[in-house]
C-alpha positions as CSV (number, residue, x, y, z in Angstrom):
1,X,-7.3,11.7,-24.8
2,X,-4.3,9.3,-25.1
3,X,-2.1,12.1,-23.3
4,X,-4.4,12.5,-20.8
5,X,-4.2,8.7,-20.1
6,X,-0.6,9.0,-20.1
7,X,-0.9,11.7,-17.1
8,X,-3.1,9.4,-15.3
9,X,-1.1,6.4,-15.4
10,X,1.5,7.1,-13.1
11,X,-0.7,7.6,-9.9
12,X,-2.0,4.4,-11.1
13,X,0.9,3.1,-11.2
14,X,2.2,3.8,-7.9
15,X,-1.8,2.5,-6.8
16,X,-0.3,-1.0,-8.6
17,X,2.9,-1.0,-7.2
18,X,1.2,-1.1,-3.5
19,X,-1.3,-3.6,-4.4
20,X,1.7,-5.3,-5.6
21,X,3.2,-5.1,-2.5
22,X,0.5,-6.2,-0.3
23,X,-0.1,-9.2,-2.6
24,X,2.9,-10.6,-2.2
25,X,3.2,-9.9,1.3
26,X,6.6,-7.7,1.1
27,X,4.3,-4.7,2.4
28,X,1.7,-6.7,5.1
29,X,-1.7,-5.5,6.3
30,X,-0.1,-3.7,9.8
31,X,2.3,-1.8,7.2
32,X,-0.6,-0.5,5.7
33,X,-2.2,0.4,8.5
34,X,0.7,2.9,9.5
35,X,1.3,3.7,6.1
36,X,-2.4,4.7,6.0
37,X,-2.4,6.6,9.5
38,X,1.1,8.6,8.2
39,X,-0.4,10.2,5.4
40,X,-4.0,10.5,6.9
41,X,-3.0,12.8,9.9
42,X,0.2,14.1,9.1
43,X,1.0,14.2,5.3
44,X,-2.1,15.1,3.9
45,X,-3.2,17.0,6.9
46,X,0.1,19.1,5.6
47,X,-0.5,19.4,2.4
48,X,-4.0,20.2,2.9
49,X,-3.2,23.3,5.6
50,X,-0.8,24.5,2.9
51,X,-3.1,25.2,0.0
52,X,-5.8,26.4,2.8
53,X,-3.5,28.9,4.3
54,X,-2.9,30.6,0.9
55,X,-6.6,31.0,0.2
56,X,-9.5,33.2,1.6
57,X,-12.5,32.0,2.2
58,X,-14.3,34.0,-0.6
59,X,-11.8,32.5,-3.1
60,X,-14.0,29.1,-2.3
61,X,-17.3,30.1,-0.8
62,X,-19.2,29.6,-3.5
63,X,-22.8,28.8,-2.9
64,X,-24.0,27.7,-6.7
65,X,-21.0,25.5,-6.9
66,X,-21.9,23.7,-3.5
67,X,-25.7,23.7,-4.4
68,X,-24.7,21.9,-7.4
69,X,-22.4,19.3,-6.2
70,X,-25.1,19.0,-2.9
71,X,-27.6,18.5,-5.4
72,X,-25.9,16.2,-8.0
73,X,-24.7,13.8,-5.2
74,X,-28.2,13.4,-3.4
75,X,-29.5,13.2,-6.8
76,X,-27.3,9.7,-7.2
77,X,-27.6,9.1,-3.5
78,X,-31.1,8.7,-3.9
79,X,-31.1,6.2,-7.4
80,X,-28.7,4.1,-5.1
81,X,-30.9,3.8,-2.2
82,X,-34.4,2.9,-4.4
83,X,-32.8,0.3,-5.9
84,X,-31.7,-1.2,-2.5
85,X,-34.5,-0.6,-1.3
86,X,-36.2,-2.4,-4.1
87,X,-33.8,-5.2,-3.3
88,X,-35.1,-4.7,0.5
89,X,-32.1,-4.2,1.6
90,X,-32.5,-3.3,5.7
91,X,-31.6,0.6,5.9
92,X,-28.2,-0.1,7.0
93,X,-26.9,-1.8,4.4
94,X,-28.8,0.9,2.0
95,X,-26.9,3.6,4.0
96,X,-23.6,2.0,3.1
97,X,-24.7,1.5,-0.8
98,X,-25.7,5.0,-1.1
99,X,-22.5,6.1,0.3
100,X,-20.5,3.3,-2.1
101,X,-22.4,5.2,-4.9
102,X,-21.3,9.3,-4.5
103,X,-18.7,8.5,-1.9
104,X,-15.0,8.4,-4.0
105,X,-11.4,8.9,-3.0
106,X,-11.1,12.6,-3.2
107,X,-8.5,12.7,-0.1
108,X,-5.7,10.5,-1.4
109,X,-6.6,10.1,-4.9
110,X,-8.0,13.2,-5.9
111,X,-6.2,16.3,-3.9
112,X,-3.0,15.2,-5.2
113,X,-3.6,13.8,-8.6
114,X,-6.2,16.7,-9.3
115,X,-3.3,19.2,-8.2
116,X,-0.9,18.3,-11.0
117,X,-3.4,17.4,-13.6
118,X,-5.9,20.1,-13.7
119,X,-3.0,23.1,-11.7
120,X,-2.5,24.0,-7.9
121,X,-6.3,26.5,-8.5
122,X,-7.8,23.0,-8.4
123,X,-7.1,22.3,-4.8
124,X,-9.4,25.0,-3.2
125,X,-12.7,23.3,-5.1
126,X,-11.4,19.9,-4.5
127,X,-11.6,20.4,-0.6
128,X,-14.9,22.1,-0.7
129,X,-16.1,18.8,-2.6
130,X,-13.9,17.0,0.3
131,X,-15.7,19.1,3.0
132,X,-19.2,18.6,1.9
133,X,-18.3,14.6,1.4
134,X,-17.7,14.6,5.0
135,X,-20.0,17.1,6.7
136,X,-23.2,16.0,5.2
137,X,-22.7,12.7,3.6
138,X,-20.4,11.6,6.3
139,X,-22.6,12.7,8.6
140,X,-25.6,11.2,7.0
141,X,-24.5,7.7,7.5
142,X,-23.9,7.9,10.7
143,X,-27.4,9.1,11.5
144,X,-28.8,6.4,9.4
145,X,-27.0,3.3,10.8
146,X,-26.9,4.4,14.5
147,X,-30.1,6.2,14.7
148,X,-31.9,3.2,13.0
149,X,-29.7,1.1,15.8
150,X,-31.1,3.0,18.6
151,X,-35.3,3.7,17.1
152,X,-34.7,7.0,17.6
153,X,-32.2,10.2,16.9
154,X,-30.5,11.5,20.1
155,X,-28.2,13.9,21.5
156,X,-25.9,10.7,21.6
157,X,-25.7,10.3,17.9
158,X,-25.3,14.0,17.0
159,X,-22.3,14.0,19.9
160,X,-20.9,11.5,18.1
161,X,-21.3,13.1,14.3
162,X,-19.9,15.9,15.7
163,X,-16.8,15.0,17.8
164,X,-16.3,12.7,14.1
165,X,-16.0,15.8,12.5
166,X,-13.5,17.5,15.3
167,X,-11.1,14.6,15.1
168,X,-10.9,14.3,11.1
169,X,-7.6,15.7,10.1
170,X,-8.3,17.0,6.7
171,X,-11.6,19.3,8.5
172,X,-9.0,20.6,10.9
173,X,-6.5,21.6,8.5
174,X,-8.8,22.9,5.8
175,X,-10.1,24.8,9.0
176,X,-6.9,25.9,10.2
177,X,-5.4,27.0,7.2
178,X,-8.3,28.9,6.0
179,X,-8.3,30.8,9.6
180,X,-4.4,31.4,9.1
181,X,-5.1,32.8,5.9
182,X,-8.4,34.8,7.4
183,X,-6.2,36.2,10.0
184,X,-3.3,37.8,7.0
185,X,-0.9,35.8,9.4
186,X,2.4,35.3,7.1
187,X,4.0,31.9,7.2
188,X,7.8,31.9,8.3
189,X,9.9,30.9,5.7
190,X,10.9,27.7,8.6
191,X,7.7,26.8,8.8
192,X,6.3,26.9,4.8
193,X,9.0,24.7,4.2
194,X,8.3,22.0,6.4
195,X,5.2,21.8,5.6
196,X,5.6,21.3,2.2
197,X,8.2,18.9,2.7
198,X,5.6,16.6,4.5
199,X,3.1,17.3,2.2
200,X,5.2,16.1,-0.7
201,X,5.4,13.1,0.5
202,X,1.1,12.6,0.7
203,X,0.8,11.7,-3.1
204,X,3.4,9.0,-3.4
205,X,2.3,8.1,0.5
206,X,-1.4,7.7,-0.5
207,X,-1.4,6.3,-3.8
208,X,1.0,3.4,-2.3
209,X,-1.3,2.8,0.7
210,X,-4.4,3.0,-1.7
211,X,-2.9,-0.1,-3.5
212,X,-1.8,-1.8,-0.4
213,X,-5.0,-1.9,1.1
214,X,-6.7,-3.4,-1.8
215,X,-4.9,-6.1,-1.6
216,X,-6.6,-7.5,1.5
217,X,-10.2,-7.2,-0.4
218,X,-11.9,-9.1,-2.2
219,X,-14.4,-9.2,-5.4
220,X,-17.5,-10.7,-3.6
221,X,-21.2,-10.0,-4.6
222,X,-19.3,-8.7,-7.6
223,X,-23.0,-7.8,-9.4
224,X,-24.0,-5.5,-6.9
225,X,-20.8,-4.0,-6.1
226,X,-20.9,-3.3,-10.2
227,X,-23.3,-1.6,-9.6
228,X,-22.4,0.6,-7.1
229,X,-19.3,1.2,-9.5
230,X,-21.2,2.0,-12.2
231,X,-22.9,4.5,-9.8
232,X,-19.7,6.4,-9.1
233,X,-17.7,6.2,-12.1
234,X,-20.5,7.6,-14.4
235,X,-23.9,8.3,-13.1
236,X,-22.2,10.8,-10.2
237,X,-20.4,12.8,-13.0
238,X,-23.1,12.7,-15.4
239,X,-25.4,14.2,-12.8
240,X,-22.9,16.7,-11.5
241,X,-22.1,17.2,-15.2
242,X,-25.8,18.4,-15.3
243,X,-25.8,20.0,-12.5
244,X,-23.0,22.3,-13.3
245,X,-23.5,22.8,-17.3
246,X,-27.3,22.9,-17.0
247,X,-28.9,23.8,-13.6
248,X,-26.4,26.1,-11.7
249,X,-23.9,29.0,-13.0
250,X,-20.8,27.5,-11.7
251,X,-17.6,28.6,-13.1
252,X,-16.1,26.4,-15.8
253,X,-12.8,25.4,-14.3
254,X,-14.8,24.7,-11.0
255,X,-17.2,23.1,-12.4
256,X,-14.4,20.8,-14.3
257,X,-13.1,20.2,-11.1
258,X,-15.9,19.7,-9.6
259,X,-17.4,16.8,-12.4
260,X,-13.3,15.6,-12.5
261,X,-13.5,15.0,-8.4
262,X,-17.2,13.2,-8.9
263,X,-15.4,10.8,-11.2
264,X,-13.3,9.1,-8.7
265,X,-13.6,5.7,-7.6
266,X,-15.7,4.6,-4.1
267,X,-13.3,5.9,-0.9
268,X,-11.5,3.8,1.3
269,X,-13.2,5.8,4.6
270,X,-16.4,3.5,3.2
271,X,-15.2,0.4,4.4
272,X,-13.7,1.8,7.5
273,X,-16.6,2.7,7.8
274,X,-19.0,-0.6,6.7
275,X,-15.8,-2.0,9.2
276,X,-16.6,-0.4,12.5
277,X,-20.4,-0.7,12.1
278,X,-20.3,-4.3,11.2
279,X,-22.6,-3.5,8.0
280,X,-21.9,-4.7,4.4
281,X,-18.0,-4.7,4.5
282,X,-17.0,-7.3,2.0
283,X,-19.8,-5.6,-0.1
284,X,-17.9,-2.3,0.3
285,X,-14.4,-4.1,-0.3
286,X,-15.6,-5.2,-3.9
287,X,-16.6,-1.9,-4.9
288,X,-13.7,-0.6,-4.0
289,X,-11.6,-2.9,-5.7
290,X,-13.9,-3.5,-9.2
291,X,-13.9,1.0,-9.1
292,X,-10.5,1.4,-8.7
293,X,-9.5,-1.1,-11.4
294,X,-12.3,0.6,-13.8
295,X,-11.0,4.3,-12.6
296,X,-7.7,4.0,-14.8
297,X,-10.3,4.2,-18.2
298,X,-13.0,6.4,-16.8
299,X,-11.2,9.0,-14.9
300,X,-8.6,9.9,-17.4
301,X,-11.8,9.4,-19.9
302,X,-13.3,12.1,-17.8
303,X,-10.5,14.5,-17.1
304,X,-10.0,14.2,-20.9
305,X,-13.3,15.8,-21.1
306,X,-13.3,18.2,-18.6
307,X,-10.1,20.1,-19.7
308,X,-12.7,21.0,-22.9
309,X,-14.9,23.0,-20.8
310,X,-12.5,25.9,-19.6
């Protein structure tokens, strides 16, 4: 477990050394904010085509693995929005709580660290999890706060879940390197390489901008952000866990993957979210902040565990 650990600490390291930065005010917000939209649309987007374009679909279509993760995640999704609604919490806010709760940082954090710790096979499962994060959770949301904006789900709101989708960079080049790949098209030599190129520089690129941007939040409500930690750092992998060992034949390395990608702490895209929608954002900024910090023990805890099962 201690090497594991070791493994681990780098990326958090390099998540410090932003934070660090942004603290002290030798990397400021704007920074950030470039930083962030480099590796988002290029860097990632990259390194994310890369992998896509040297897989088929039937390498990753794998309907018991999705069922299980689809499953898993509402499973937590739900728990998180009783207990807000117990709280009465206005269905906004519990829209943006249930997302906190199964929502984690599977684009910067975990395609890259995932990649090196757990092997380049990995990356395929990772961005299905990424996919169905977006597609249906991120979709969800959207429904739920403008839909409960407007009394009523229209063509409007669907327009705008689905021109969301068209314009998110990691859908597009999952999308397009899966249809390079579908169509046996070989990558020129010119091409592969600069590609990888700009995708190398997505891990370092993200986990920087990950700690830069947590140093503009702040640990308000800290009880109930706790508890949307505690929600993503160890009910989502326990139920996924479940899910994958008990309820659905998944393969075992997927399935390690899979629990592994559930154990990451709450996404940044959540407050961008909570942001834009003027709903909960300093709520979401402290679960961000309190799960990152707890993510250094539980993650490498949880890859620890994982590597067992294949």
């Amino acid at each position: 477990m201690l090497s594991i650990f070791l493994q681990t600490l780098p990326f958090f390291m390099i998540i410090g050394l932003g934070y660090g930065a942004g603290r002290t005010g030798f990397f400021p917000e704007e920074a950030t904010a470039w930083l962030t939209k480099f590796v988002f649309y290029l860097a990632l987007s990259a390194m994310l085509f890369r992998f896509s374009a040297n897989l088929t679909l039937a390498d990753v279509l794998d309907w018991n693995f999705i069922l299980a993760y689809l499953w898993a995640t509402a499973f937590v999704y739900g728990i998180a929005t009783a207990v807000a609604l117990v709280r009465r919490v206005n269905i906004q806010e519990v829209a943006i709580e249930a997302q906190c709760a199964v929502i984690g940082n599977v684009g910067f954090l975990g395609v890259p660290m995932l990649a090196m710790l757990m092997g380049e096979a990995a990356i395929g499962w990772v961005m299905i999890v990424l996919a169905v994060d977006l597609i249906v959770f991120g979709s969800l949301v959207v429904i739920l706060i403008t839909g409960t904006r407007d009394g009523r789900l229209s063509l409007g709101i669907l327009r705008t879940v689905g021109m969301g989708l068209l314009k998110n960079p990691m859908i597009v080049s999952i999308v397009l390197g899966l249809t390079w790949s579908g169509l046996r098209l070989p990558i020129p030599d010119p091409i592969n390489d600069f590609v990888r190129i700009l995708g190398g520089a997505a891990t370092p690129g993200a986990l920087f901008a990950i700690g830069a941007s947590l140093a503009s939040k702040s640990a308000e409500r800290p009880h109930i952000a706790g508890w949307l930690s505690f929600c993503k750092l160890v009910l989502h992998p326990v139920f996924v866990a479940f899910a994958v060992l008990v309820l659905f034949e998944v393969d075992p390395y997927a399935g390690a993957v899979m629990i592994a990608a559930a154990s990451l702490p709450v996404a940044g895209n959540v407050f961008m979210l909570a942001q834009h929608y003027g709903v909960a954002p300093k709520r979401v900024s402290s679960s961000i902040l309190i799960s990152t910090g707890a993510a250094i023990v539980t993650v490498s805890l949880v890859i620890g565990w994982v590597n067992q099962l294949y």
